[in-house]
VOPAGU-2260 file (C-alpha; in pm, 1 decimal, decimal comma):
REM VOPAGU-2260
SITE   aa  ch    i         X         Y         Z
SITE  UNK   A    0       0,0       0,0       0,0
SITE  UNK   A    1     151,9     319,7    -115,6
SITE  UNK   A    2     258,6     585,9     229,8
SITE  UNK   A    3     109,3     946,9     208,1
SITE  UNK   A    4     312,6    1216,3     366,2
SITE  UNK   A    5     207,7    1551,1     469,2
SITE  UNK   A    6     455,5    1847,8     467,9
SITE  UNK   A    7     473,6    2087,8     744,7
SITE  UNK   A    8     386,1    2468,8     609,1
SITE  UNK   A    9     704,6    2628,2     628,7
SITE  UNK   A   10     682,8    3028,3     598,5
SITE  UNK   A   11    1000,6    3238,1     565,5
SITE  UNK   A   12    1018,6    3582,3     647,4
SITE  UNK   A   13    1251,8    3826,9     542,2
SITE  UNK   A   14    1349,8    4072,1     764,8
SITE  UNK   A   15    1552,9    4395,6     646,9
SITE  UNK   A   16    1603,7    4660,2     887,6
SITE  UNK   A   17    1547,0    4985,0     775,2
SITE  UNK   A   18    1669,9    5304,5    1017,6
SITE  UNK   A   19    1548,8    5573,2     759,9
SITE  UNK   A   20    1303,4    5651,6     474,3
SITE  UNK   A   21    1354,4    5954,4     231,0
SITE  UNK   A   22    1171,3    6051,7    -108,9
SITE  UNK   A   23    1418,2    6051,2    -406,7
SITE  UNK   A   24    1390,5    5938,9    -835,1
SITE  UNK   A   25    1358,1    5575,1    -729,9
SITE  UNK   A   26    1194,1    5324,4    -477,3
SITE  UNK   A   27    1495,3    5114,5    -353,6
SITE  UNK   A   28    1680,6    4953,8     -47,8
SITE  UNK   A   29    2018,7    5110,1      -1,5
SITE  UNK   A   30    2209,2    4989,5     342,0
SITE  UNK   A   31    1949,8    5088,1     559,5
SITE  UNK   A   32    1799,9    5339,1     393,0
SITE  UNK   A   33    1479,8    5315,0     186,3
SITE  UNK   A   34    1445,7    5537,6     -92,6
SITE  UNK   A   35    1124,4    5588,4    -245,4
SITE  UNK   A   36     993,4    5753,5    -594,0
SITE  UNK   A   37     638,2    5911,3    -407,2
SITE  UNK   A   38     550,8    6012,8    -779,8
SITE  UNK   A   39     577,1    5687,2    -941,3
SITE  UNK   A   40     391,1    5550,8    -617,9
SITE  UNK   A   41     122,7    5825,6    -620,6
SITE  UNK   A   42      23,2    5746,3    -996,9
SITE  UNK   A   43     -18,2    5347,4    -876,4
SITE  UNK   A   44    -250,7    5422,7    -625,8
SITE  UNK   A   45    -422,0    5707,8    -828,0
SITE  UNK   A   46    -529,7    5484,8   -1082,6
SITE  UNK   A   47    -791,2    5336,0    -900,4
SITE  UNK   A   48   -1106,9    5508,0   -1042,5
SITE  UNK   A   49   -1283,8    5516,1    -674,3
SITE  UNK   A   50   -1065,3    5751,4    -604,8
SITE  UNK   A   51   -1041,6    6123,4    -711,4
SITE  UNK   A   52    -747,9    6221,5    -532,9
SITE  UNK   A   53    -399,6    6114,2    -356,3
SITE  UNK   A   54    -124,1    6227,5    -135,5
SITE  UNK   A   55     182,3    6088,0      -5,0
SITE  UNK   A   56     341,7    6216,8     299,9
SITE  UNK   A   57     686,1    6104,3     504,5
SITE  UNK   A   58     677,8    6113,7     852,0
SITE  UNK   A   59     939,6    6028,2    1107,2
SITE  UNK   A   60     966,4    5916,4    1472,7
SITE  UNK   A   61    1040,9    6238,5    1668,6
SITE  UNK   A   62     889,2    6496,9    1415,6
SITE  UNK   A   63     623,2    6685,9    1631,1
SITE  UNK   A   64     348,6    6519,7    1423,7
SITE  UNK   A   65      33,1    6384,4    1452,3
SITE  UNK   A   66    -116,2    6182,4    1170,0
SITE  UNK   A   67    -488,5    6243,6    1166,2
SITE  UNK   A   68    -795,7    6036,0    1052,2
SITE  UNK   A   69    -583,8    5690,4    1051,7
SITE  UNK   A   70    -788,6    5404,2     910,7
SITE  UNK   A   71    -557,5    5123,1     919,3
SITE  UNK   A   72    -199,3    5073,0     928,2
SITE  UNK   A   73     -51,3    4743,1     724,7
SITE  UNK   A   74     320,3    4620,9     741,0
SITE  UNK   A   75     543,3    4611,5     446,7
SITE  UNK   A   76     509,9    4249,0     295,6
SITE  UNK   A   77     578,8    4055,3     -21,7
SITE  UNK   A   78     572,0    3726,4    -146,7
SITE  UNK   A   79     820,9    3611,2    -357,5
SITE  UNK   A   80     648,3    3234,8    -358,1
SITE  UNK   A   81     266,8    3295,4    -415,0
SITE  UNK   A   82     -15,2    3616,1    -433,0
SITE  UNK   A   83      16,0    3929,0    -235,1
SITE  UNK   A   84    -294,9    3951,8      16,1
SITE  UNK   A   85    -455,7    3670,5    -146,1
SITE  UNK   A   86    -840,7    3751,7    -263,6
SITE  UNK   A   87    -816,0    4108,0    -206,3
SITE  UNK   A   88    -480,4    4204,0    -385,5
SITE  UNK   A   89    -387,0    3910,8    -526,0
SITE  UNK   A   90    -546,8    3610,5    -666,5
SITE  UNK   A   91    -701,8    3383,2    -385,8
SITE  UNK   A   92    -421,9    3108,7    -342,5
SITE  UNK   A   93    -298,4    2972,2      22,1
SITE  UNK   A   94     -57,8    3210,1     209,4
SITE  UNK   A   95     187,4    3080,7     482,6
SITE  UNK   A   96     395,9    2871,5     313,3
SITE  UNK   A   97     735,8    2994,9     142,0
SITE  UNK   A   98     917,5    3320,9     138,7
SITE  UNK   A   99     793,8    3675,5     233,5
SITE  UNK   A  100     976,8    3991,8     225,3
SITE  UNK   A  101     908,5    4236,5     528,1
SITE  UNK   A  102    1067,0    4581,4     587,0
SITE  UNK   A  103    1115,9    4656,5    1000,7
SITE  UNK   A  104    1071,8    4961,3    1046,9
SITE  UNK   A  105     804,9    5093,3     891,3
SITE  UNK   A  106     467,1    5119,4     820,2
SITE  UNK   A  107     174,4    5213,1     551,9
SITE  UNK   A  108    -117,8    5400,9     741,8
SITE  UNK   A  109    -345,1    5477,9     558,6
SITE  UNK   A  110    -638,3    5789,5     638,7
SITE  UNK   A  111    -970,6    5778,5     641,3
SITE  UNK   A  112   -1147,3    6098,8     451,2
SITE  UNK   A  113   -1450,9    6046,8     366,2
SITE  UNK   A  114   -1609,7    5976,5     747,9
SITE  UNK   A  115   -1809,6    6273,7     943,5
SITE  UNK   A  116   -1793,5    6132,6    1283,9
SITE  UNK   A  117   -1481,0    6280,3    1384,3
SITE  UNK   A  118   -1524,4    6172,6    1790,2
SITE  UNK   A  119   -1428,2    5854,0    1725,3
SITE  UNK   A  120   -1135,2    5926,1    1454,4
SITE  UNK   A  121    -792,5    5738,7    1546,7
SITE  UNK   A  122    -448,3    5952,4    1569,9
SITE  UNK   A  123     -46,9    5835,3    1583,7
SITE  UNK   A  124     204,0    6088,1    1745,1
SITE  UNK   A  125     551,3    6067,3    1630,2
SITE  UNK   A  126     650,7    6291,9    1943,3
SITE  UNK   A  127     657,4    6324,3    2298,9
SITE  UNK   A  128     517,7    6052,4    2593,3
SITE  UNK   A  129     226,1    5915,7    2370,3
SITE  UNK   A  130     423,6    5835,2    2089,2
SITE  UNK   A  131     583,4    5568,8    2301,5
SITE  UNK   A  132     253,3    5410,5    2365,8
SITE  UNK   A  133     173,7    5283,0    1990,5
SITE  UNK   A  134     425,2    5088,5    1735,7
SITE  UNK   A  135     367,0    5344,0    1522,0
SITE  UNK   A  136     513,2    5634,3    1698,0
SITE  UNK   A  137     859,5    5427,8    1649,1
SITE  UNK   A  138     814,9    5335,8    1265,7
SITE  UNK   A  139     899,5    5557,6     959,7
SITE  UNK   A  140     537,0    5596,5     808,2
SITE  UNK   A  141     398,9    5650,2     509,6
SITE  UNK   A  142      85,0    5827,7     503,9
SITE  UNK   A  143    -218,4    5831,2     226,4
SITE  UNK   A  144    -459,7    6043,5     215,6
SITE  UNK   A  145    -691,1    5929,0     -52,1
SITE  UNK   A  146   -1048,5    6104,0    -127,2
SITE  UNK   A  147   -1331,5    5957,2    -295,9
SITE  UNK   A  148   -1431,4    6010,3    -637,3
SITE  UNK   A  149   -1747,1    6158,9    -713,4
SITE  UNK   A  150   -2026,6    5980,7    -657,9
SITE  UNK   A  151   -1836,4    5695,9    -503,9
SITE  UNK   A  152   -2022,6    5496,2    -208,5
SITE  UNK   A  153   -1891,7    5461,3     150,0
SITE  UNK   A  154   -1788,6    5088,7      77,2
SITE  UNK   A  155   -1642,4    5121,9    -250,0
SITE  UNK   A  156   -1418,6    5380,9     -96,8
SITE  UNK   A  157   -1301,2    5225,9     203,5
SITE  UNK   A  158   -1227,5    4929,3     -64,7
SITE  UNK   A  159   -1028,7    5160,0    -244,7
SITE  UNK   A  160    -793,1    5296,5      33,5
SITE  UNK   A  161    -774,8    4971,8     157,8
SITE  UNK   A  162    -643,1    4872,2    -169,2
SITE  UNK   A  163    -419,4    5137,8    -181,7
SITE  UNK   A  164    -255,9    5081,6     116,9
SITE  UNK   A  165    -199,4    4690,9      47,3
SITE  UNK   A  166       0,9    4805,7    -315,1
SITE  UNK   A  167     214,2    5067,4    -124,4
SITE  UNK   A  168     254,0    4821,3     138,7
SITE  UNK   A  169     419,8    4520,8    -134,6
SITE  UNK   A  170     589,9    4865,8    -339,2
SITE  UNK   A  171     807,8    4923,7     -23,6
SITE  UNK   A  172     863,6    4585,7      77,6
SITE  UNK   A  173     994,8    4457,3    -312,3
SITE  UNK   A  174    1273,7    4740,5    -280,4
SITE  UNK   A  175    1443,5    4469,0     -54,8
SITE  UNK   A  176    1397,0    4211,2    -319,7
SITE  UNK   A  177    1726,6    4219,6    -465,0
SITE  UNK   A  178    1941,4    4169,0    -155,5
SITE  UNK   A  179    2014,7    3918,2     141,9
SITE  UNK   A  180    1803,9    4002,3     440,1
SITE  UNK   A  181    1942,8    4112,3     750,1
SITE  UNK   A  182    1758,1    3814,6     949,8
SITE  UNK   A  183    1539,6    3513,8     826,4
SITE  UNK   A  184    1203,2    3402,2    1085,9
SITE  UNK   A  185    1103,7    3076,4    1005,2
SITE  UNK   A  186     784,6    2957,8    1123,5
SITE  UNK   A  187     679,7    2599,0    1042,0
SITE  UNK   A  188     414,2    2363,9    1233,1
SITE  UNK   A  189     400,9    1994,0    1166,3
SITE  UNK   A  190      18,0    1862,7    1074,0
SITE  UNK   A  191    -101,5    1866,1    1405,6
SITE  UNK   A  192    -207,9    1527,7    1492,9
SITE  UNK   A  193     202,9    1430,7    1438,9
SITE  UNK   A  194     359,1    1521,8    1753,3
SITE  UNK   A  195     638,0    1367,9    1824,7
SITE  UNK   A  196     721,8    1107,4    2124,1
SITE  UNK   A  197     978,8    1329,7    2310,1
SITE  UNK   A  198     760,6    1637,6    2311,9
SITE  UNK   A  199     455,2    1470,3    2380,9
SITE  UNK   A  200     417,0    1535,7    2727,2
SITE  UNK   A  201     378,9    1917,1    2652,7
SITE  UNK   A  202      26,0    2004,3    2667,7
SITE  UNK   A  203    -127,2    2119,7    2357,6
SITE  UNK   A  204    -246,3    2469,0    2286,7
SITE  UNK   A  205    -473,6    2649,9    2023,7
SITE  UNK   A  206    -545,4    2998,7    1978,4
SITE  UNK   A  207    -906,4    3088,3    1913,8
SITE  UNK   A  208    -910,2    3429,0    1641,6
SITE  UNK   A  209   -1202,8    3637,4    1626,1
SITE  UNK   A  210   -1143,6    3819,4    1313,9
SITE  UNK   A  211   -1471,7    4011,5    1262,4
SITE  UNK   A  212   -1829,8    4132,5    1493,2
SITE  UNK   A  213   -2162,5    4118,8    1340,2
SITE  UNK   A  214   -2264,1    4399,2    1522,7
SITE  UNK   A  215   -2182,4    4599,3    1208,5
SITE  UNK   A  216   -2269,2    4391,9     865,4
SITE  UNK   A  217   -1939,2    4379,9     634,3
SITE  UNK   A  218   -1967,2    4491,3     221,2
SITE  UNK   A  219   -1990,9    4315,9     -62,0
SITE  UNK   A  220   -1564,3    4465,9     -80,3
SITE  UNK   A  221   -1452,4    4435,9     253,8
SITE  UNK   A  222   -1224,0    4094,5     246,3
SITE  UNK   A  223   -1150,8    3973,6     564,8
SITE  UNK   A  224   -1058,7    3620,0     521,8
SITE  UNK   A  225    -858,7    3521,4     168,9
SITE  UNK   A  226   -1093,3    3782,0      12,3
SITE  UNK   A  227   -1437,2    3675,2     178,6
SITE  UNK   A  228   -1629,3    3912,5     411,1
SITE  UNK   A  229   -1693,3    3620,5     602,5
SITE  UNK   A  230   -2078,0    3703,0     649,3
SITE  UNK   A  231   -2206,6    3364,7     688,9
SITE  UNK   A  232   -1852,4    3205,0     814,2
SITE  UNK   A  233   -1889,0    2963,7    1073,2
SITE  UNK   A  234   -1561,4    2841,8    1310,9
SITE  UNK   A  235   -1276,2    2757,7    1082,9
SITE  UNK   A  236    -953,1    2590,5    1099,0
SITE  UNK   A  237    -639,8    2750,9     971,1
SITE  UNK   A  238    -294,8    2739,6     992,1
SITE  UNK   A  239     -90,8    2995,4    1176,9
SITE  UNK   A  240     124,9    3062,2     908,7
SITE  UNK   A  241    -172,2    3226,2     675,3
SITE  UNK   A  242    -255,9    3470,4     960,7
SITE  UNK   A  243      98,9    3614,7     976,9
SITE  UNK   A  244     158,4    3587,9     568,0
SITE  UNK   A  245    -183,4    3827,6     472,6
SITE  UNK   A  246    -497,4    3568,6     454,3
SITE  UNK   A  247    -653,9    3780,7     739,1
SITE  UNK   A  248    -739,8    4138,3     692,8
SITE  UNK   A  249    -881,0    4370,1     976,0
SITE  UNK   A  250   -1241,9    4484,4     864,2
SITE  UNK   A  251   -1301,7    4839,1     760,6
SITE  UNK   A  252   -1461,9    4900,3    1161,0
SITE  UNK   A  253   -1304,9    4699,7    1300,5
SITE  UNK   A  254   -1233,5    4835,8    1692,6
SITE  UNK   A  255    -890,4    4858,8    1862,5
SITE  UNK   A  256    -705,4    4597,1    1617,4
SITE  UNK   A  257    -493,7    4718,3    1309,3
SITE  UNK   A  258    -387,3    4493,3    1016,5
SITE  UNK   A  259     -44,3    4532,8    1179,3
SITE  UNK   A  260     -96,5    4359,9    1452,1
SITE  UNK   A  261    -231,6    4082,2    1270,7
SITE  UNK   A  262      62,0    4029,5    1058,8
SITE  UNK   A  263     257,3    4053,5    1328,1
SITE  UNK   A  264      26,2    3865,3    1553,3
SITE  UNK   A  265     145,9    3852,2    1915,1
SITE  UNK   A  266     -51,1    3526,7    2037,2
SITE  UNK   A  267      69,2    3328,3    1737,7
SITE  UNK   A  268     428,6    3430,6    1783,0
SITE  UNK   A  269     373,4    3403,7    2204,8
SITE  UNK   A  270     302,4    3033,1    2121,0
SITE  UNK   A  271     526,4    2981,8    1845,0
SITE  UNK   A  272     828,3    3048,8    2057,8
SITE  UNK   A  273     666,8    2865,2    2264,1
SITE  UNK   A  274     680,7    2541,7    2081,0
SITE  UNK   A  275     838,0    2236,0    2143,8
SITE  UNK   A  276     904,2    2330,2    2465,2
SITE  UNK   A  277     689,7    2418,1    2714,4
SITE  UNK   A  278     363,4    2357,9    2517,2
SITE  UNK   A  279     274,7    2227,0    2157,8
SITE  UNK   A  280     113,5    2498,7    1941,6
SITE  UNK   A  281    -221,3    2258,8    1832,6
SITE  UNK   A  282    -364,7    2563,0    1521,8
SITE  UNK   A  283    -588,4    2855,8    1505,3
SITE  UNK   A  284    -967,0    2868,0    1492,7
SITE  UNK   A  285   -1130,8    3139,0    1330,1
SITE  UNK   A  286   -1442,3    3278,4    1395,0
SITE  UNK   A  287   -1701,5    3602,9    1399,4
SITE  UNK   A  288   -1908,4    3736,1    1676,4
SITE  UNK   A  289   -2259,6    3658,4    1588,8
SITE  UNK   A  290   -2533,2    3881,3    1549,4
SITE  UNK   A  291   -2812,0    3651,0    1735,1
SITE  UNK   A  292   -2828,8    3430,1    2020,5
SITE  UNK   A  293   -2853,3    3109,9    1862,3
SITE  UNK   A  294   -2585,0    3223,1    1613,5
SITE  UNK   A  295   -2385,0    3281,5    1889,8
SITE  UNK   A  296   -2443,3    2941,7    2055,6
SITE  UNK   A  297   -2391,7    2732,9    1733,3
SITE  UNK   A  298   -2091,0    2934,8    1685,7
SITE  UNK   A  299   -1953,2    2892,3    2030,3
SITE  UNK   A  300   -1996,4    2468,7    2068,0
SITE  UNK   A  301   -1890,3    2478,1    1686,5
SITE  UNK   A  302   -1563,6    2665,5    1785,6
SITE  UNK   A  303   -1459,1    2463,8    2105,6
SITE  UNK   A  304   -1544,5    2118,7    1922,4
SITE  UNK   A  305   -1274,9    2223,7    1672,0
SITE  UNK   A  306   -1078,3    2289,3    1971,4
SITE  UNK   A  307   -1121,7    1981,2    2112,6
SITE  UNK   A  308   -1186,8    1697,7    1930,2
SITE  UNK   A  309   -1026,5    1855,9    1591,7
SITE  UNK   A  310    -722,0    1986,1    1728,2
SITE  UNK   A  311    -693,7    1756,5    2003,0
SITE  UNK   A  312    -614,2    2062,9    2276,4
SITE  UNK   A  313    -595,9    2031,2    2658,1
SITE  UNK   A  314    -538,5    2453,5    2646,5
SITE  UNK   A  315    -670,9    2798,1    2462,6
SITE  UNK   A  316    -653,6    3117,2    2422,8
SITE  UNK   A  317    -927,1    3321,3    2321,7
SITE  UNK   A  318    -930,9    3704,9    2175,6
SITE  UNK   A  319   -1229,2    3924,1    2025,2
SITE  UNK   A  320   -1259,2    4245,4    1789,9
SITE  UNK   A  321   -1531,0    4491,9    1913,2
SITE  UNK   A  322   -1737,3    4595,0    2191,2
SITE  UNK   A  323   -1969,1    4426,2    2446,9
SITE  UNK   A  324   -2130,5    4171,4    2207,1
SITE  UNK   A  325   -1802,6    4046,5    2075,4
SITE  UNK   A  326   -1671,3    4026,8    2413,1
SITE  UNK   A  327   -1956,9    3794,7    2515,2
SITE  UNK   A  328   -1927,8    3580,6    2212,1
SITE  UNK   A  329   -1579,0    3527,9    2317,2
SITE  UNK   A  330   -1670,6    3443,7    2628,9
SITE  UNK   A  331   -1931,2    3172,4    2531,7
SITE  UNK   A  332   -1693,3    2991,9    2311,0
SITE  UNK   A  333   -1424,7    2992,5    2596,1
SITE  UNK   A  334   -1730,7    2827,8    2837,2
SITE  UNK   A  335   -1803,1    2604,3    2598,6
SITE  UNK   A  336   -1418,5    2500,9    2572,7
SITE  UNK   A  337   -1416,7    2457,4    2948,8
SITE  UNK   A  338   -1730,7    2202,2    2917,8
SITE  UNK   A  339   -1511,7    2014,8    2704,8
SITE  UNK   A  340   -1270,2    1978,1    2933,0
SITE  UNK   A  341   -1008,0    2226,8    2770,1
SITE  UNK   A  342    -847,9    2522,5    2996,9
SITE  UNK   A  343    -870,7    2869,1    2862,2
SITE  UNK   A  344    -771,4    3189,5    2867,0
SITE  UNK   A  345    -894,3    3531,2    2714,6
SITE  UNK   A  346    -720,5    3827,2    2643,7
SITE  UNK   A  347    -934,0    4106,7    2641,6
SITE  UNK   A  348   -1025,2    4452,4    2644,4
SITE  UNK   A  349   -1118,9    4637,0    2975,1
SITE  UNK   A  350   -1509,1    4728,0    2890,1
SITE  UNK   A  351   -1562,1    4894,4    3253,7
SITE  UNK   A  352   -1719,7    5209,1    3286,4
SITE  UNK   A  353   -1660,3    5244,4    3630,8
SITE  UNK   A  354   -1299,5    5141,8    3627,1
SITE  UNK   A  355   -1346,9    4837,5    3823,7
SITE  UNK   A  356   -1233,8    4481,1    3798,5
SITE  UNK   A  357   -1564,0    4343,5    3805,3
SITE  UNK   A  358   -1749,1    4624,4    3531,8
SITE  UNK   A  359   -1473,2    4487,5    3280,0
SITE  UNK   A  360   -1629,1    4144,1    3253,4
SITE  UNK   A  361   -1964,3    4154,6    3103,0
SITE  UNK   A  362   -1992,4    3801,1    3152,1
SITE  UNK   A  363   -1996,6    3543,8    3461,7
SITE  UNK   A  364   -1937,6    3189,2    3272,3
SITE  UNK   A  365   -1817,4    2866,1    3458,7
SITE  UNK   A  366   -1426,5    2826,9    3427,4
SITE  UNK   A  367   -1399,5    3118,1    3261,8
SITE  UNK   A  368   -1190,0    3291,9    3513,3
SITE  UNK   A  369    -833,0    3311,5    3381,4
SITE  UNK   A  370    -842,9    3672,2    3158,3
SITE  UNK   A  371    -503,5    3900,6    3080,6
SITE  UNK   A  372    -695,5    4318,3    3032,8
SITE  UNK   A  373    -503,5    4480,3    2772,1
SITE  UNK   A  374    -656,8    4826,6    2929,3
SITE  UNK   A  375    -908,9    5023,9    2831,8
SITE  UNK   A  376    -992,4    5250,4    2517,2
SITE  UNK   A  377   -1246,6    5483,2    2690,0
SITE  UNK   A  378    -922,9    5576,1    2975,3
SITE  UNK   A  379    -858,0    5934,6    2948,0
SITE  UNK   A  380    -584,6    6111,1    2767,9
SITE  UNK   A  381    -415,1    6391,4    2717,2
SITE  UNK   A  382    -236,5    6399,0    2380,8
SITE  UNK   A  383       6,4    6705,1    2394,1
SITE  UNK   A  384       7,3    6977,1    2101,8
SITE  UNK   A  385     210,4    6951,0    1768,3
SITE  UNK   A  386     395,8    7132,2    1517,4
SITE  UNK   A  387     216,9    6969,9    1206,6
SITE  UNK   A  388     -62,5    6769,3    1126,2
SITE  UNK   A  389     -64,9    6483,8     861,0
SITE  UNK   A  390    -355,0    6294,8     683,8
SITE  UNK   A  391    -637,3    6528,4     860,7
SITE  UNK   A  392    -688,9    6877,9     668,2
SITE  UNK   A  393    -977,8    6945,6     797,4
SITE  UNK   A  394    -946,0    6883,5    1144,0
SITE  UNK   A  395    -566,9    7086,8    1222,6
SITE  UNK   A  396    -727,5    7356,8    1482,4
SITE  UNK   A  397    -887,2    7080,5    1674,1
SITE  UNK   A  398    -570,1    6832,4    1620,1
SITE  UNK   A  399    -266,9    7038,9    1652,7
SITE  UNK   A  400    -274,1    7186,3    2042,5
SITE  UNK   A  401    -336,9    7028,4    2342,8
SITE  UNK   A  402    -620,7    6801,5    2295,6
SITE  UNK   A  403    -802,9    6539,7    2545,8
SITE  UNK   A  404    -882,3    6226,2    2433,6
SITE  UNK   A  405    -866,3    5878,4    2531,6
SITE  UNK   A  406    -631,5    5570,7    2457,1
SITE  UNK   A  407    -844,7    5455,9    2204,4
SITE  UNK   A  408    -844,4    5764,5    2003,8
SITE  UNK   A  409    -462,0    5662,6    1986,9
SITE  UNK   A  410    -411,7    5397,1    1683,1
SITE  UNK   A  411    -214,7    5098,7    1845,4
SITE  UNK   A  412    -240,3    5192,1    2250,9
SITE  UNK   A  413    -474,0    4938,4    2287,3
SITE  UNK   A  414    -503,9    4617,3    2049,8
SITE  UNK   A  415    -682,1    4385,5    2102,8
SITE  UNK   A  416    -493,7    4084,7    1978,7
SITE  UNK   A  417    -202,8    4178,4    2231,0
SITE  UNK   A  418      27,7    4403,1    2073,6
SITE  UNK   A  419     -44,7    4696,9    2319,5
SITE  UNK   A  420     193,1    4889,1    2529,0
SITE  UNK   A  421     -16,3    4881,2    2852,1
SITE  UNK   A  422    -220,4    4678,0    3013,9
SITE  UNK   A  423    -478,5    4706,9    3336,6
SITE  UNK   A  424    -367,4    4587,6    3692,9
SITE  UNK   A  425    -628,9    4475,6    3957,2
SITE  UNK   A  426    -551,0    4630,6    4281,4
């Protein structure tokens, strides 16, 4: 009888350091230095006929700037085995296995123009104490501001900025592509029932990925998953490797999480060093925060059986996108996990209005009791005034002094996958 072998998805990333970013006649990776042709850059994206206008900006940690009306902020990346941001940019194909170029360093933020409801717009300060609470204060950035064509819908242009910001995203990162990197990640899981015998006392873990909340319907344009806006998605098994390589894609509302963060996802890199030694990464189960009770049930037994009895795990963790009903749904499924007989814990978001321990729960669920608060977005702040203001016209009075806020006006103090630079204490 003929043996069938399975080979473990093997993704390569690789790294080049870049220390500074400056606009010149070409787009190109010299030392450390990344030169880039804004012109030539400025045409690509301007050819999208959603939108009717595009600007590039350069800004750099410790300018007094504050980049207004962020949207979303997406890591340089690009394959050199396989499609860019698979069903969005590229053709749908599998991401996570091969080689990926990725620029450290900086970042692609792109700005949101089109939206009226400026109380809940996002900033990034490349200056003073806040900077040094978000990524992005630290990274070279490239900023569009993109503004719809006339005519052109809400979705359509969100689609179209998105888009943008994915092609300046792989135009930065293929400036590395003709040199050695300065460090190669690997990241490669075996199929997960083949552990083998000298690691398999470690107790197995999974990571449990909400990736989008019901609470606000997605558009016909707004790929979350390889392309799909996952409206009818239920629990879904995939490997690691695709989250960190572009197959997920934060949702055009989607609260407190950037598409940075997901390609650099700090759970799945928490448990992939992790591996092999004090625990064996089991997978990833995807899901979305129902809309409806008995959504949210199927989807909650649905998710932990994967957990369980698909994946074989005795341990999870558990994070959510969104408000209150998200953080519920999360709950439900980690419950759920617990009935199974699997130990969990969820990261979340403090939802407290009263600043206590027990107003950030929402929930009171059996087992459910081990939880890491990654702070709260409604704490107050005080972001400090500026000398410029990028990606926000409009707004520069309101933006450029002294200006109360709180940390979730600031993009990247509070993410709710992990990568945050504070957290809440109970005292």
């Amino acid at each position: 009888m003929p043996r069938y072998t399975t080979a473990a998805m093997r993704l390569e990333l690789r790294w080049s350091d870049v220390e500074e970013v400056a606009a010149a006649a070409a787009t190109w990776l010299v030392g450390a230095r990344l030169e880039v042709d804004l012109d030539a850059l400025r045409a690509l994206l301007a050819a999208d006929a959603r939108l009717g206008a595009v600007r590039l900006d350069l800004v750099h940690p410790g300018e007094r700037v504050r980049i207004g009306r962020v949207f979303d902020v997406i890591a340089p990346r690009a394959r050199l085995d396989g499609e860019d941001f698979p069903g969005v940019l590229g053709a749908v194909a599998r991401a996570g296995d091969g080689r990926t170029l990725a620029l450290a360093g900086v970042a692609v933020v792109a700005t949101d123009q089109q939206t009226d409801n400026v109380g809940t717009l996002a900033v990034i300060d490349m200056a003073g104490p806040t900077a040094a609470l978000s990524a992005f204060g630290s990274t070279h950035n490239l900023v569009i501001s993109a503004w719809p064509a006339p005519g052109a819908g809400r979705s359509d242009y969100l689609a179209a900025v998105r888009l943008a910001a994915l092609k300046a995203a792989v135009h930065l990162a293929r400036a590395a592509g003709e040199r050695e990197p300065d460090r190669v990640e690997v990241f490669a899981l075996p199929p997960s029932p083949r552990v083998p015998a000298e690691c398999a006392h470690l107790p197995r873990v999974a990571y449990v990925f909400q990736i989008h909340s019901h609470q606000r319907p997605t558009g016909l344009d707004e790929g979350i998953l390889y392309g799909d806006p996952v409206r009818r998605m239920l629990p879904t098994i995939v490997h690691p490797n695709e989250v960190l390589d572009g197959a997920v894609l934060r949702g055009f509302m989607g609260r407190s999480v950037t598409t940075w963060a997901i390609q650099n996802h700090p759970v799945i890199r928490a448990l992939y060093a992790r591996h092999g030694r004090a625990l064996w990464f089991a997978g990833v189960v995807v899901t979305v925060a129902q809309a409806t009770e008995p959504e949210r049930v199927r989807s909650a037994f649905l998710a932990a059986g994967l957990v369980a009895h698909a994946l074989g795990a005795d341990g999870a963790v558990l994070t959510k996108i969104g408000g209150g009903a998200p953080h519920v749904d999360m709950a439900q499924a980690a419950a759920q996990c617990e009935a199974l007989g699997v130990k969990t814990t969820v990261v979340v978001e403090d939802m407290s209005t009263d600043g206590s321990a027990e107003g950030m729960l929402l929930f009171d669920l059996p087992g459910v009791d081990a939880m890491v608060n990654v702070g709260s977005s409604q704490e107050p702040l005080t972001l400090p005034p500026m000398d410029r203001v990028v990606g926000a016209d409009d707004l520069v009075p309101r933006l450029q002094g002294q200006t109360r806020a709180t940390y979730g006006t600031l993009c990247g103090a509070i993410e709710q996958v992990g990568a945050t630079r504070v957290m809440a204490e109970v005292r």
